[in-house]
C-alpha positions as CSV (number, residue, x, y, z in Angstrom):
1,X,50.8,63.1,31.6
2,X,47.6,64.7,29.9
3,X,47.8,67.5,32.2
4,X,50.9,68.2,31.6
5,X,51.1,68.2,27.5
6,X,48.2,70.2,28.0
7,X,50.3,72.9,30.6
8,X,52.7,72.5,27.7
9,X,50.6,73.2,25.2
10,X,48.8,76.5,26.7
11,X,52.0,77.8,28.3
12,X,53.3,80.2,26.4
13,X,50.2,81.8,26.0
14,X,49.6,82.4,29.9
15,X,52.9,83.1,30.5
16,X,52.9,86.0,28.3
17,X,50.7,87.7,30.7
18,X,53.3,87.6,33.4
19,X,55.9,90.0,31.0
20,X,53.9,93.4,30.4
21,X,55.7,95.4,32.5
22,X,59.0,95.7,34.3
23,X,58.9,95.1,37.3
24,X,58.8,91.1,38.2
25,X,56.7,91.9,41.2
26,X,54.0,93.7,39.5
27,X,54.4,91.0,36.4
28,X,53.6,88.5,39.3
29,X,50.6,89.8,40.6
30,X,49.6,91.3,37.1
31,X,49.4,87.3,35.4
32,X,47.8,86.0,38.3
33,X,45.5,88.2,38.4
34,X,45.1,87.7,34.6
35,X,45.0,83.9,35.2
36,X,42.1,84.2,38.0
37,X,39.6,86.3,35.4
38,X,40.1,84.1,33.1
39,X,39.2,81.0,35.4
40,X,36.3,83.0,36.7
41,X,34.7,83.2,33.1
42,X,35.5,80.4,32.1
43,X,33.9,79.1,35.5
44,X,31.0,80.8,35.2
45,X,30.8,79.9,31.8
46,X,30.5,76.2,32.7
47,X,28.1,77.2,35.8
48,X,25.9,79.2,32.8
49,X,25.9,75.8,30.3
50,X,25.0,73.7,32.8
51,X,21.7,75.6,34.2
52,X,20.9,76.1,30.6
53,X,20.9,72.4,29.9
54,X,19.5,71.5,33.1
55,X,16.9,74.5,32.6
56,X,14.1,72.5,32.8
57,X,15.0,70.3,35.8
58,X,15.4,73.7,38.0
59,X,12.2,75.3,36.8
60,X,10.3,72.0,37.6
61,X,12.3,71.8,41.2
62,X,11.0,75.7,41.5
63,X,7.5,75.0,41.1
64,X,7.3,72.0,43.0
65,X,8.7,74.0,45.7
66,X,6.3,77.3,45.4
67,X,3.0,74.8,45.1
68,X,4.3,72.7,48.1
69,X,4.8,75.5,50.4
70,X,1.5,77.2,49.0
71,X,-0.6,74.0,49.6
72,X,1.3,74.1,53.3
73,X,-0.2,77.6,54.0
74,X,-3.5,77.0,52.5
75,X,-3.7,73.9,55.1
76,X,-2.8,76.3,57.4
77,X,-5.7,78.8,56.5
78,X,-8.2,75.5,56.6
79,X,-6.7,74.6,59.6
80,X,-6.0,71.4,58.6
81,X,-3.4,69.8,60.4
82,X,-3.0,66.5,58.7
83,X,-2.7,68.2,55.6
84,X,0.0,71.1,56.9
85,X,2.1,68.7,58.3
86,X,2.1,66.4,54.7
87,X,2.6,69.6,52.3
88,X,5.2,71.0,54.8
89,X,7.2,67.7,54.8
90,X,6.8,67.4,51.0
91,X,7.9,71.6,50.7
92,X,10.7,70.9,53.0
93,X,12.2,67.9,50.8
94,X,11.7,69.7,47.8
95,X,13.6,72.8,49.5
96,X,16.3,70.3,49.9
97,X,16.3,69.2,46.5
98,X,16.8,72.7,45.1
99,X,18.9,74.2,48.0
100,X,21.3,71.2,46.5
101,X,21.3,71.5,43.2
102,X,22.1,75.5,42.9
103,X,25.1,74.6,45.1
104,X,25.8,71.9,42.8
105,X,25.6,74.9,40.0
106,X,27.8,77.1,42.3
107,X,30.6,74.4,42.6
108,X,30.1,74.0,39.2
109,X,32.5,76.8,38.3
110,X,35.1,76.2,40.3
111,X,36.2,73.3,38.4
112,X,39.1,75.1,36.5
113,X,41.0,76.3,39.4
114,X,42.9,73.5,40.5
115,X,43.8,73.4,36.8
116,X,44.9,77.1,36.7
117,X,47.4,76.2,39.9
118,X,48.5,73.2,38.0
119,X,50.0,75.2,35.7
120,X,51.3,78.4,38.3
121,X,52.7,75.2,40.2
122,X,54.8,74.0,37.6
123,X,55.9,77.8,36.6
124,X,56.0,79.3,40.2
125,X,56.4,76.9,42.6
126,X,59.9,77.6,44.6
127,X,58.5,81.0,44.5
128,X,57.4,83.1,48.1
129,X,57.0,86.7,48.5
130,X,56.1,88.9,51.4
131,X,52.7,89.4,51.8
132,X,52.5,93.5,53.1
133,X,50.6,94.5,56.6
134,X,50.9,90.7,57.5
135,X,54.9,90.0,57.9
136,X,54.3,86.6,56.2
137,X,55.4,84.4,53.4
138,X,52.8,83.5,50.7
139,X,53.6,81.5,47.8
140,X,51.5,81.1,44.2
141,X,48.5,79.3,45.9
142,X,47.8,81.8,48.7
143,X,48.1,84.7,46.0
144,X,45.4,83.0,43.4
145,X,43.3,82.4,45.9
146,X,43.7,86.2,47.9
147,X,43.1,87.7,43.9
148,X,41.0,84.7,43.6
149,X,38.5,85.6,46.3
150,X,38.7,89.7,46.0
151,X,37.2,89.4,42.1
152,X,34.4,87.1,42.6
153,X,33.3,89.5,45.3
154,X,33.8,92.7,43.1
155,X,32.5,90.9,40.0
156,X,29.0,89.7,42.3
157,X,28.9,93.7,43.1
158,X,29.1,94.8,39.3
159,X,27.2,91.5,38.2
160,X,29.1,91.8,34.8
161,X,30.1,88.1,34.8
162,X,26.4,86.3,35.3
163,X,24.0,88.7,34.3
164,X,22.1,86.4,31.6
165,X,22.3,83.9,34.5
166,X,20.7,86.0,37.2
167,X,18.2,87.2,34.4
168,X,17.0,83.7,33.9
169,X,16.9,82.6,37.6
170,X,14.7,85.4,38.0
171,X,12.4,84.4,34.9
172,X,11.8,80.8,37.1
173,X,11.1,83.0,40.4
174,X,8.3,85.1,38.5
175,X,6.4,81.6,37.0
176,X,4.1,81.1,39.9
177,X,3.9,83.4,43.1
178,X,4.5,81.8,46.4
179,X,2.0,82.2,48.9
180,X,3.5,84.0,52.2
181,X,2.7,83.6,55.8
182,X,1.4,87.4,55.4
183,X,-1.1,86.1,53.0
184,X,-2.6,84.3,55.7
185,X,-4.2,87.8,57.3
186,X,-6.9,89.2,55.8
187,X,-6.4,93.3,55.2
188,X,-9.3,95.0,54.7
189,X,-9.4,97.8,52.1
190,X,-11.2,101.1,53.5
């Protein structure tokens, strides 16, 4: 019932982005394709929030993770066993840990899309068109999440949408220096 005051409410402001042109067809495609940028900022906005209030917690999961995996190759270097196999445990779980909780951030921003085809369902949902090259029927769903799909992988080529994001995951990555496998060979300098 929320839901669907709130559908109400925001209506006939999405709605007006299916009636800029003439066509219904192009209308169609034009508004959903309107509805899916604005879920993907939106999205991202919440993906963006979240690191920034979690910012801490993932810079402390980064360095736990670089000095882990650097005490595992220094072991290595010593050649001490005991010691490799007890950083390389503790480097792997802390891999987990962060391998985790940026997927956690990526699912973050998908949160708004079952709420954007909330709404198309109740506007568009005895609605199918023929979906060209294919010879099939596709209704609002398949549509949103064809446009859906197409600008998150444009948008990730252009990096428009999470540039202060990226900027800040790279901030973390420059902190402390790994320590490679290559580090383990000594070049000499002639």
């Amino acid at each position: 019932m929320i839901f669907y005051k709130l559908y109400l409410a925001i209506d006939p402001y999405l709605i007006s982005f299916f009636k800029f042109f003439k066509a219904p067809i192009l209308n169609f495609y034009f508004g959903i394709f309107i509805l899916v940028m604005i879920s993907i900022i939106i999205g991202d906005f919440t993906s963006f929030l979240i690191y920034k209030l979690n910012r801490n917690y993932f810079k402390e999961l980064s360095n736990e993770l670089t000095q882990y995996h650097s005490c595992s190759i220094w072991a290595i270097l010593f050649k001490n066993k005991e010691a490799f196999k007890l950083t390389n445990n503790l480097a792997n779980e802390s891999f987990g840990k962060f391998f985790f909780a940026n997927i956690t951030l990526s699912i973050s921003s998908l949160w708004i899309i079952p709420f954007s085809l909330g709404w198309l369902n109740l506007r568009f949902s005895d609605i199918e068109l023929n979906l060209p090259l294919f010879n099939l029927k596709i209704n609002y769903l398949g549509i949103f999440i064809l446009i859906y799909i197409l600008a998150k992988i444009l948008l990730a080529q252009f990096k428009k949408v999470t540039v202060s994001l990226k900027k800040e995951k790279n901030s973390i990555e420059k902190q402390e220096k790994m320590l490679l496998w290559s580090d383990l060979t000594y070049k000499k300098k002639y």
